[in-house]
C-alpha positions, -999 to +999 in steps of 0.1 A: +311+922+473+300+927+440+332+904+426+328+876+449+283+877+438+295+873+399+321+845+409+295+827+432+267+837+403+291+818+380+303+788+401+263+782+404+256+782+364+287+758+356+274+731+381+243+739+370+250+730+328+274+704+343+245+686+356+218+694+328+245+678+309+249+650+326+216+637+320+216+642+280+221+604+265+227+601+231+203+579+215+213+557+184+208+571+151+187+546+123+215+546+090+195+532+057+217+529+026+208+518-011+230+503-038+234+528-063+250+503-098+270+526-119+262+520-153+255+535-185+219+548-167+237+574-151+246+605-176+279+616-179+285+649-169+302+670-202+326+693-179+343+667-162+345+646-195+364+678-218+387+678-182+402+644-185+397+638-223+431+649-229+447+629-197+431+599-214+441+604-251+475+605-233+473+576-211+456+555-241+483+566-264+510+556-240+494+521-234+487+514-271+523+526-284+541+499-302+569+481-278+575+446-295+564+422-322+543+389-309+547+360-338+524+337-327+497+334-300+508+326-267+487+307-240+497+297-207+477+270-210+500+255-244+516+227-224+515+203-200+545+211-178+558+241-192+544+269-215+560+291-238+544+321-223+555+309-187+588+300-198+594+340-213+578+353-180+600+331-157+631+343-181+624+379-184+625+378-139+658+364-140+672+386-169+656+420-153+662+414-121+693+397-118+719+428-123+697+443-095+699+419-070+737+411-083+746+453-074+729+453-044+743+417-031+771+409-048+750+374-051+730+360-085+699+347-083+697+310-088+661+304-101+627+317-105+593+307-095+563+324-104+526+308-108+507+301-136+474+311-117+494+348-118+495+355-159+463+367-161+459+367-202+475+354-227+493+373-258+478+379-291+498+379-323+507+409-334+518+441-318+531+442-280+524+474-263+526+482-224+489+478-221+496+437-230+521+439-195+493+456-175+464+423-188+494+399-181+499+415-147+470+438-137+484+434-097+510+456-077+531+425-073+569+429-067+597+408-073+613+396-042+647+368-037+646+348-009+675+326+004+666+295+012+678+261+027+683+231+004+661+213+028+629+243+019+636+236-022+630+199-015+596+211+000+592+232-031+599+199-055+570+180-039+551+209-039+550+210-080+549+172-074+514+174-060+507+209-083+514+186-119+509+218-132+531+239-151+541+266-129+566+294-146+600+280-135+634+292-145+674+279-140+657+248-126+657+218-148+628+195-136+622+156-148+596+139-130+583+100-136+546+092-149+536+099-115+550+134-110+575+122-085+608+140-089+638+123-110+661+146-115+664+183-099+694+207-118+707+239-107+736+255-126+748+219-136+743+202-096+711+185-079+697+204-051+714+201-018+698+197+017+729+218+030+733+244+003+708+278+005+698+289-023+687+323-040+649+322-058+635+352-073+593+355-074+566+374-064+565+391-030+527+374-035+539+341-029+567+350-006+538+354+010+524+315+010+504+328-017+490+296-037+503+275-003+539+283-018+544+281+023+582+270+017+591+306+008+575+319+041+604+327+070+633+323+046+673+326+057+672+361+037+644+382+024+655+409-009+632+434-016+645+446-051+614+471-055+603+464-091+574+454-100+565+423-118+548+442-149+575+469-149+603+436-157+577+429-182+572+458-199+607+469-197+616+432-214+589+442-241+612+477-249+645+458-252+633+431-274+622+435-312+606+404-314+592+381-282+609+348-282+588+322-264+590+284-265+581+253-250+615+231-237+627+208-217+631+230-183+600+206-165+594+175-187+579+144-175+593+111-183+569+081-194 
C-alpha cells in the first residue's frame, strides 16, 4: 500500500505543477539601449595597451617595410580613358594571376577588368610598402576568371560605352569615336567574336554585377583562383624595384 500512496502522492503533484505551469505567460520584457561613441573620452586601459604594444610595433613594422620605389605620383583620376595607376593594377592581375589560372586550366587568361570605383587611393612618390596595397585595396576582394560568350563581351563594350570612364582594362585594346561608341575592339591581334568565349580575369566583386558589370553574372565557366586582389598587389610590389606605370593607348578615343 504504502508504494502505490507515494506513486498516487506523486502522479497528483506532477499534474498539479503541470497545470500551475500552464497558466505562467511570459510577459514582454522593455530593452532600452544608448549609443555609447568610442572616442578619445574614453581612457585607455594601460594593461591591455603593454599586451598588444608589441603585436603592433610588429604589425606596423611589417606594413611600413620598404617593398618598391614609386617615381612619381599616381592618380587614378590622371586620364581620361585610361590611367597610369589603372593600367599597372589591370597589368599586375594578368601577370600574378595568369600562371595560376594557366596550372590549374591549362588555359591563359585573355583580359582583365577591374573598376576604377575599386582603387581606393592613389600612390605617393616615394617608398612602396605593403601598407600602400592594403589603402589601394582595403576589401577581401578575390580574383576570379570567367569564360564568357563573344556575344556577353559585346555587352561589356557598350557597357564602358555608356561608363566613358576609364575603367582598369588589360589585353583589350579599346578605340571608341567622339561619342564613345566602339570602333575597334582587339584581343591578342583579333576583334571580339560573337561565337568565340572568352577568358576575363577581375574581381569576384563584380563577378558579382557589382558596378551593374551584370554581363559577368552566369558565365560559361566560373575560376576561383583564391588570391586576393591586394595580395597580387603586394606581391607585384616585392618583385619590382621600381613601379612602372603609364598612360597608353589600351582605351583611346578618337576625335
Amino acid at each position: 500500500m504504502t508504494i502505490r500512496f507515494y506513486s498516487f502522492l506523486l502522479l497528483l503533484l506532477s499534474i498539479f505543477a503541470c497545470k500551475n505551469n500552464a497558466h505562467i505567460t511570459s510577459s514582454p520584457s522593455s530593452i532600452t539601449g544608448k549609443r555609447i561613441p568610442i572616442n578619445k573620452t574614453i581612457p585607455a586601459n594601460p594593461e591591455i595597451e603593454a599586451f598588444i604594444k608589441p603585436y603592433a610595433l610588429h604589425l606596423n613594422n611589417t606594413l611600413d617595410s620598404t617593398l618598391a620605389y614609386n617615381p612619381s605620383n599616381l592618380s587614378k583620376s590622371d586620364g581620361k580613358l585610361n590611367t597610369a595607376l589603372g593600367n599597372m593594377m589591370a597589368d599586375l592581375v594578368m601577370e600574378q594571376a595568369n600562371p595560376i589560372f594557366r596550372s590549374r586550366t591549362g588555359n591563359k587568361i585573355d583580359m582583365v577588368l577591374l573598376n576604377k570605383g575599386g582603387i581606393r587611393s592613389g600612390i605617393g612618390k616615394g617608398a612602396v610598402t605593403s601598407r600602400t596595397g592594403f589603402q589601394l585595396m582595403p576589401f577581401e576582394n578575390e580574383i576570379v576568371v570567367v569564360e564568357i560568350s563573344g556575344k556577353k563581351m559585346l555587352e561589356m563594350l557598350s557597357y564602358l560605352e555608356v561608363a566613358k570612364t576609364a575603367h582598369p582594362i588589360s589585353g583589350l585594346e579599346l578605340k571608341v569615336d567622339k561619342d564613345f561608341k566602339t570602333i575597334s575592339a582587339i584581343i591578342k591581334g583579333e576583334s571580339i567574336k560573337a561565337e568565340k568565349t572568352y577568358f576575363v580575369a577581375t574581381s569576384d566583386y563584380l563577378q558579382q554585377g557589382g558596378d551593374n558589370m551584370v554581363f559577368l553574372k552566369n558565365p560559361i565557366n566560373l575560376h576561383k583562383i583564391d588570391y586576393k586582389l591586394r595580395n597580387a598587389i603586394i606581391d607585384h610590389f616585392k618583385k619590382v624595384d621600381t613601379l612602372r606605370a603609364t598612360i597608353d593607348n589600351r582605351y583611346i578615343q578618337i576625335l
